[in-house]
C-alpha positions in Angstrom: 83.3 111.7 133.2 81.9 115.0 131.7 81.0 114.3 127.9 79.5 117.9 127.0 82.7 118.7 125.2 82.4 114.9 123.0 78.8 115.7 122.7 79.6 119.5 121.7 81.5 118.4 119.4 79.4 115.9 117.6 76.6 118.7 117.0 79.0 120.8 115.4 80.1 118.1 113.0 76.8 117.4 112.4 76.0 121.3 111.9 78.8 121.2 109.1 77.2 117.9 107.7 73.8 119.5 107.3 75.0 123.0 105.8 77.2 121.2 103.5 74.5 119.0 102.6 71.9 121.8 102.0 74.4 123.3 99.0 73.5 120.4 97.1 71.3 120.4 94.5 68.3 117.9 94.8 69.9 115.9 92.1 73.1 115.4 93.8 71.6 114.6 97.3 69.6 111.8 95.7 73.0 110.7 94.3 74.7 111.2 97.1 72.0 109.3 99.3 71.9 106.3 97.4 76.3 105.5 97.4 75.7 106.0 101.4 73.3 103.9 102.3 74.0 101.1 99.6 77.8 101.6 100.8 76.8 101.0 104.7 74.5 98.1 103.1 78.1 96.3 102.0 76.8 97.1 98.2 80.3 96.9 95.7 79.0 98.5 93.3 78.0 101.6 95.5 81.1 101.4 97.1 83.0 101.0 93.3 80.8 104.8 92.9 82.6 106.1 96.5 85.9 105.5 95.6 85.3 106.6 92.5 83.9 109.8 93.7 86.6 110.9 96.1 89.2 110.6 93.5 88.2 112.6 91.3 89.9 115.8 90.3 87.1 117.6 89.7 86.1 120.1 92.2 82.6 120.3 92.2 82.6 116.5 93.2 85.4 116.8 95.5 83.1 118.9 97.4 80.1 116.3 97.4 83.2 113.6 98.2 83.6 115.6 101.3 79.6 115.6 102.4 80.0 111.7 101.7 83.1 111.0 103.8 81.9 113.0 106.5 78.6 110.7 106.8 80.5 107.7 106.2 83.2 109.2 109.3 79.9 109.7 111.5 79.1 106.1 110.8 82.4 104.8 111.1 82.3 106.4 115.1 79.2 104.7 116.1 80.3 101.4 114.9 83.4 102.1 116.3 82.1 103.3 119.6 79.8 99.8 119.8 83.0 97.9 118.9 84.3 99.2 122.4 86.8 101.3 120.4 88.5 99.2 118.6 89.0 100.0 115.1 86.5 98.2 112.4 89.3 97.1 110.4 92.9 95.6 110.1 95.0 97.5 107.6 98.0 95.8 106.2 100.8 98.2 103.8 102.9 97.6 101.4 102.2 94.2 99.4 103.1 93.8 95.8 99.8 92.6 94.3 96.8 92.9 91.5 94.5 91.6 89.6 96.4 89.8 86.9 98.7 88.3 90.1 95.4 87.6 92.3 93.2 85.7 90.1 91.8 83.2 92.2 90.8 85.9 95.4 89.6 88.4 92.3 86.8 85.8 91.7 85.9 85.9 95.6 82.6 87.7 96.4 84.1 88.4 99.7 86.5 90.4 98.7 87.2 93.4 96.7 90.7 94.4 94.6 90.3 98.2 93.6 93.4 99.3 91.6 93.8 103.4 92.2 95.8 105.9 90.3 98.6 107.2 91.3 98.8 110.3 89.4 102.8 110.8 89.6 102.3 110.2 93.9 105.9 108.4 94.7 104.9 105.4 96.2 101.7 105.0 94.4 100.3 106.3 98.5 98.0 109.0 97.0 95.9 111.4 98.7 93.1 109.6 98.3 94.2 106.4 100.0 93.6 106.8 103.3 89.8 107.8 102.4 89.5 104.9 100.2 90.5 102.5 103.2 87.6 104.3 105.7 84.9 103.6 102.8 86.4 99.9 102.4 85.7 99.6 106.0 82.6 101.2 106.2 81.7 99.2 103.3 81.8 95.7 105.5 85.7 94.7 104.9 86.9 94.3 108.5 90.8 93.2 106.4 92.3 96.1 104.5 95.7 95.4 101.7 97.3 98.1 100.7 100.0 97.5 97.8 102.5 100.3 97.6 105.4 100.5 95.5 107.6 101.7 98.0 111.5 100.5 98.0 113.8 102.8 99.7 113.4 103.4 103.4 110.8 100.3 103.7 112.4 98.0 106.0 112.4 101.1 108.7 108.7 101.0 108.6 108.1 97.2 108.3 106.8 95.6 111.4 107.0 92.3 109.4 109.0 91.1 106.4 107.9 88.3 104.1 110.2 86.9 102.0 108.5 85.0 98.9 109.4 82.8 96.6 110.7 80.3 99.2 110.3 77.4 97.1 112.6 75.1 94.6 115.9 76.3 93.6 114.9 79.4 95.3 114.5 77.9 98.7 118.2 78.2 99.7 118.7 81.8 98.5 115.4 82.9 100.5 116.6 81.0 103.7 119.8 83.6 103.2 117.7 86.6 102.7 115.9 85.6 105.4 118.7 85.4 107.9 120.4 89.1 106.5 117.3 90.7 107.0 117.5 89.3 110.9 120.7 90.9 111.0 119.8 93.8 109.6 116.2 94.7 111.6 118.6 94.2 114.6 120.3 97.4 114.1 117.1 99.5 113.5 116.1 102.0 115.9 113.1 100.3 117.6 109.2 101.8 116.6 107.1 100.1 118.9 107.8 99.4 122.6 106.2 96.1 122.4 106.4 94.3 118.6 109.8 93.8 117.2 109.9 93.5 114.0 109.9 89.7 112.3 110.7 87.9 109.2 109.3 84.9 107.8 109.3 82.9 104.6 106.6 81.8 102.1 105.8 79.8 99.0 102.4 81.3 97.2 103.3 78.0 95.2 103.2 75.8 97.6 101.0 77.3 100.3 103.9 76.4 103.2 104.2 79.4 105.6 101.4 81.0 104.6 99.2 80.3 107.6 102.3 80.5 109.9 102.6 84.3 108.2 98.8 84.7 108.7 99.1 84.3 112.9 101.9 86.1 112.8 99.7 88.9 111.6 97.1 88.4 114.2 99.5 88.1 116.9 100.5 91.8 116.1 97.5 92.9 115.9 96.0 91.6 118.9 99.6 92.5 120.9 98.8 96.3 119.7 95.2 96.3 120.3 96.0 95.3 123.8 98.7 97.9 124.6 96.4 100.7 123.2 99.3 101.4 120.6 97.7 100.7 117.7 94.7 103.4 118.4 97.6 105.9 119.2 98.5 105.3 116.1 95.6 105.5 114.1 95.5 109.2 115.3 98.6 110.0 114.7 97.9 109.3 111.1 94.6 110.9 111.1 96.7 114.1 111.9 99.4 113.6 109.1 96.4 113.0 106.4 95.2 116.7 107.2 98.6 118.2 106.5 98.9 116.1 103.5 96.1 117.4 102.4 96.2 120.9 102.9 99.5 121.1 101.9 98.7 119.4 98.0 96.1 121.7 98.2 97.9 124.3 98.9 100.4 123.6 96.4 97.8 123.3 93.8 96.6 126.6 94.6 100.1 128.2 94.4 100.6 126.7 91.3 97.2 127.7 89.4 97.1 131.5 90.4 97.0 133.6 87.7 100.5 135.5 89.0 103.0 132.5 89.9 101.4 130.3 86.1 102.6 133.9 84.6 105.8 133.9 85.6 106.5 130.1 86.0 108.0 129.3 82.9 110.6 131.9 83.0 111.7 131.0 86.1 111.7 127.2 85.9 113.7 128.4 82.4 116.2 129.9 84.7 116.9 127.7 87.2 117.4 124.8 84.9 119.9 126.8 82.9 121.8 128.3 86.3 121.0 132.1 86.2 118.4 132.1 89.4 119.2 130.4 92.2 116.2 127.8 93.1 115.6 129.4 96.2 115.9 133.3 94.9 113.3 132.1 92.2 111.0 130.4 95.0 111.1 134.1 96.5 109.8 135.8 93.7 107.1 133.6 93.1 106.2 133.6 96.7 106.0 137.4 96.9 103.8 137.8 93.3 101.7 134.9 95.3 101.5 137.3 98.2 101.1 140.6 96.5 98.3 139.2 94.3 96.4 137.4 96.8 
């Protein structure tokens, strides 16, 4: 197999890397430096700094964010490509969980509970997520938790459903539960052409079905590793977090230029009292976009 095209492309990345790194001042390189390689080292507090760094709002260290991932992504692809290319981590969505409810794994030096802001992201998803899971595996954790506070459309995604509480006078209510959302999974257009989608019960009170839950887990995991579906769908995502992101960059764009903030509050005005359409006032803030730009 020819690689010239892999290896091409690998010393234009790291082209980019080094011109974006040479617009740094001395100060920031140093900075910069040190939340790498203590990051890589498996340092919290250096990767504490990271995530810190890559949500911020601020521009001028979004930029130096952006020299950091792109190390931390060059690093991530050697470990990776060592790892026979199989991804560093496990990443597990949508768990309803923090600090206050995980006291005893908060005090665990092996792991690491990071609460991130949401800033009005439905879903508490937010752009930064997805960068803050490819630190947390750079940074040494090989299991990845994601809490979301998603509801509506969840089930559709789930590849497995825990029901909790299973214990006590609850027991008998979560055994039902259990049983509709069989029924229900059953008439769910299928996502994966070799995992259906399960549901098992658990008490965090009394520890019974959590290591049944925990192999079912692994069993999906190893299932998707082994059918190459799970690294189809790491890329997949890859390509919807560049969208995501140039489009709330684009829309934060749109929104701060001088010609659409002029006229926005007349028009939002508007449209919330019924004299412009919403779509006739979209138009004319798209054309003073256009004609300004």
């Amino acid at each position: 197999m020819d690689s010239r095209p892999s290896n091409r492309r690998n010393l234009c990345i790291a082209a980019l890397t080094q011109h974006e790194t040479q617009t740094l001042a001395k100060k920031e390189e140093r900075l910069l430096n040190r939340i790498y390689e203590g990051l890589v080292e498996g340092h919290r507090a250096c990767l504490a700094e990271a995530i810190t760094l890559i949500e911020s709002t601020h521009m001028r260290k979004r930029q130096i964010a952006q020299v950091l991932l792109q190390k931390v992504l060059s690093h991530h692809r050697e470990k990776e490509h060592l790892n026979n290319g199989k991804p560093l981590a496990f990443r597990i969505g949508s768990l309803l969980g923090d600090k206050t409810r995980m006291q005893e794994l908060s005090r665990d030096m092996n792991a690491y509970i990071r609460p991130s802001p949401t800033r009005g992201t439905l879903g508490g998803v937010t752009r930064t997520t997805n960068e803050a899971i490819l630190l947390c595996e750079s940074g040494g954790y090989n299991i990845v938790l994601v809490e979301t506070g998603i509801k509506r459309g969840i089930v559709e995604m789930a590849d497995l459903v825990v029901i909790t509480k299973a214990d006590g006078d609850l027991l008998i209510p979560a055994r039902k539960i259990q049983a509709e959302y069989v029924s229900a999974l059953k008439l769910l257009r299928k996502r994966s052409k070799i995992w259906k989608p399960q549901v098992v019960r658990i008490s965090a009170k009394t520890g019974e079905g959590i290591p049944e839950l925990w192999k079912k887990i692994t069993d999906f995991q190893s299932t998707m590793l082994e059918s190459a579906e799970l690294l189809s769908k790491r890329r997949a995502q890859q390509k919807v977090w560049m969208w995501n992101v140039i489009q709330e960059n684009v829309l934060l764009h749109f929104k701060n230029h001088p010609a659409v903030k002029d006229k926005l509050p007349l028009l939002e005005g508007q449209v919330l009292t019924g004299v412009l359409s919403p779509s006739l006032a979209a138009d004319i803030l798209l054309k003073a976009f256009f004609e300004s730009s």
